[in-house]
C-alpha positions as CSV (number, residue, x, y, z in Angstrom):
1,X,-110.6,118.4,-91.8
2,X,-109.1,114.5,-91.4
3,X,-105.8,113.8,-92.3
4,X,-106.4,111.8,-96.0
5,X,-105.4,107.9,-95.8
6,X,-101.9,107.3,-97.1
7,X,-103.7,105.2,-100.2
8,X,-105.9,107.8,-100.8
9,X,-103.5,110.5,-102.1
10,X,-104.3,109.7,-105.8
11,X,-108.4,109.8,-105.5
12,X,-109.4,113.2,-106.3
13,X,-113.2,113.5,-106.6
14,X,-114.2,113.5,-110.1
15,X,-111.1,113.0,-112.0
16,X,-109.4,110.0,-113.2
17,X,-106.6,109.1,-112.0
18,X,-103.4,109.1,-114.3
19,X,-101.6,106.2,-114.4
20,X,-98.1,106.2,-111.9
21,X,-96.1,104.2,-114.4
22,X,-92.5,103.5,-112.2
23,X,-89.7,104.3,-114.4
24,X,-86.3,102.2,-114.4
25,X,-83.3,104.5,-112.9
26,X,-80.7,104.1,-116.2
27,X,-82.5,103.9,-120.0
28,X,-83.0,100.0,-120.8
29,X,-83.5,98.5,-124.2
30,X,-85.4,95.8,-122.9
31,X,-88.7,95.1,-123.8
32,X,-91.3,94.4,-120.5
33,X,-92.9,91.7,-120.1
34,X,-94.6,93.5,-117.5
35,X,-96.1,97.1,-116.1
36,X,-95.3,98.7,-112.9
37,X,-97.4,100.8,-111.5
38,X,-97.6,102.6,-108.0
39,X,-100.8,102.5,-106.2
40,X,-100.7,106.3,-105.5
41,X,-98.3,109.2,-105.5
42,X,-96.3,108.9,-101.8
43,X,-95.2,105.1,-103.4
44,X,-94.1,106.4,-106.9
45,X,-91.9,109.8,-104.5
46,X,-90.8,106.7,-102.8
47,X,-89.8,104.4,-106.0
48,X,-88.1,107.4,-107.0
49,X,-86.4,107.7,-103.9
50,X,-85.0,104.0,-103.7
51,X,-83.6,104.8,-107.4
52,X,-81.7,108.2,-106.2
53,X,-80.4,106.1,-103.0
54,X,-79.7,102.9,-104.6
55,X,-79.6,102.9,-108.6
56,X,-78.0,99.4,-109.1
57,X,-80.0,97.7,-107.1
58,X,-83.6,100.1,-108.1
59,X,-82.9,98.5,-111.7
60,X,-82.0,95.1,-110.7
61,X,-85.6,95.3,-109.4
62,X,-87.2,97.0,-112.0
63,X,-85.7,94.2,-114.8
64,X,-87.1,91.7,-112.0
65,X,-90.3,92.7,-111.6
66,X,-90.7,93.9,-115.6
67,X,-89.5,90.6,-116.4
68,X,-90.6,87.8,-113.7
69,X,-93.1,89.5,-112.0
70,X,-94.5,86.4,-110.1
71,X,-90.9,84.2,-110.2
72,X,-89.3,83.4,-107.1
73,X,-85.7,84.8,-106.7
74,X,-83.8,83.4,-103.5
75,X,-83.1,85.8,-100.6
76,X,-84.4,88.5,-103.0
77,X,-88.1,87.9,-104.1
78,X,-90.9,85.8,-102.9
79,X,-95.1,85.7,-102.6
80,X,-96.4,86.7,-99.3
81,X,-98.2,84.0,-97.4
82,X,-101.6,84.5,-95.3
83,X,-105.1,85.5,-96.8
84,X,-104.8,89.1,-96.8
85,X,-101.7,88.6,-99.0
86,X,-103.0,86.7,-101.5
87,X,-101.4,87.6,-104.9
88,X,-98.6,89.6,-103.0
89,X,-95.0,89.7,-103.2
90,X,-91.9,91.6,-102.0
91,X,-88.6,91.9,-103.5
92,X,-85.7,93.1,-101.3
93,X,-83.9,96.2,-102.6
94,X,-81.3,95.5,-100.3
95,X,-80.0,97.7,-97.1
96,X,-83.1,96.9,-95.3
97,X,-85.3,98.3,-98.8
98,X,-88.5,96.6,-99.6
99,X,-90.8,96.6,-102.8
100,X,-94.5,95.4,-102.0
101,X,-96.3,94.7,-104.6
102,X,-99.8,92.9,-106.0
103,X,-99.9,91.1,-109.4
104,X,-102.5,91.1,-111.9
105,X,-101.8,88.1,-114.4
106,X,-104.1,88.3,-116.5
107,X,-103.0,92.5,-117.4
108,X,-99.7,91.7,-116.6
109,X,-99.3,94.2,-114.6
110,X,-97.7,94.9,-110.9
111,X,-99.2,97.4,-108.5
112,X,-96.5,98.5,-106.0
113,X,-98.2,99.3,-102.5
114,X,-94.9,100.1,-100.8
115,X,-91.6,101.0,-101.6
116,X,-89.2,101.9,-98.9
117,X,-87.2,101.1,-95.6
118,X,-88.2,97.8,-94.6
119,X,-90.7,98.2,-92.0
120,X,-91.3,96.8,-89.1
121,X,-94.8,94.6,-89.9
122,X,-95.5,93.4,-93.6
123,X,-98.1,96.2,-95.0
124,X,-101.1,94.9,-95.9
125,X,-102.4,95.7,-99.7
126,X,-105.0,98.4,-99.9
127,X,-108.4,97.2,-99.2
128,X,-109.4,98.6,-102.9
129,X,-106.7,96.6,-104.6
C-alpha cells in the first residue's frame, strides 16, 4: 500500500471533510475579519505546534492573518511571486517559522498549506487548492 500524499491526509473516501478551523493560542475578543483554515490535519498538528513553541508570536500571526489577510507587513508578511504562487502569501513566525497560506477574497478566508520550520524551498500550494 503507497505511503498517502502529505495533502491528502484529510480525504477520506466518502465523507466530508470537517472543517480544520486554526484556533488563536490565548482567548481574543476580537472579531475576524477573516477565517483560517488548515488544508489538512499534519498543517493544523503543526499550527498547533508553532502556538505551544511560540505563543506570542502564534497570535501576533493569527490577529494578522484574521485581520489583514492580504496586507503587506515589512520583514514579516508578503504575497509570493511566480505563477504557481498566485494568491499566496507567507508570514514569518519568527526563529526561522513560516505560515504559508492561499487567500480566497471573495469567502474571506485563508487556507494555510504549511506551518512550520522555514524550509529550505518555498512549498508550492496543493495542486487542488
Amino acid at each position: 500500500m503507497s505511503e498517502p500524499d502529505e495533502f491528502d491526509e484529510q480525504k477520506d473516501e466518502g465523507q466530508t471533510p470537517r472543517p480544520l478551523n486554526l484556533t488563536r493560542p490565548k482567548a481574543s475578543t476580537t472579531q475576524p475579519n477573516w477565517s483560517l483554515t488548515a488544508y489538512n490535519r499534519k498543517v493544523l498538528k503543526s499550527w498547533d505546534a508553532l502556538c505551544t513553541s511560540t505563543p506570542e508570536n502564534a497570535c501576533h500571526c493569527y490577529d494578522w492573518l484574521t485581520q489583514n489577510a492580504m496586507r503587506t507587513k515589512p520583514r514579516r508578511c508578503y504575497q509570493l511571486k511566480g505563477k504557481p504562487n498566485v494568491d499566496c502569501w507567507a508570514y514569518e513566525i519568527g526563529s526561522g517559522d513560516r505560515v504559508y497560506y492561499k487567500v480566497f477574497e471573495s469567502e474571506r478566508k485563508a487556507v494555510i498549506y504549511y506551518a512550520g520550520r522555514h524550509p529550505s524551498q518555498v512549498p508550492l500550494p496543493p495542486k487542488d487548492l
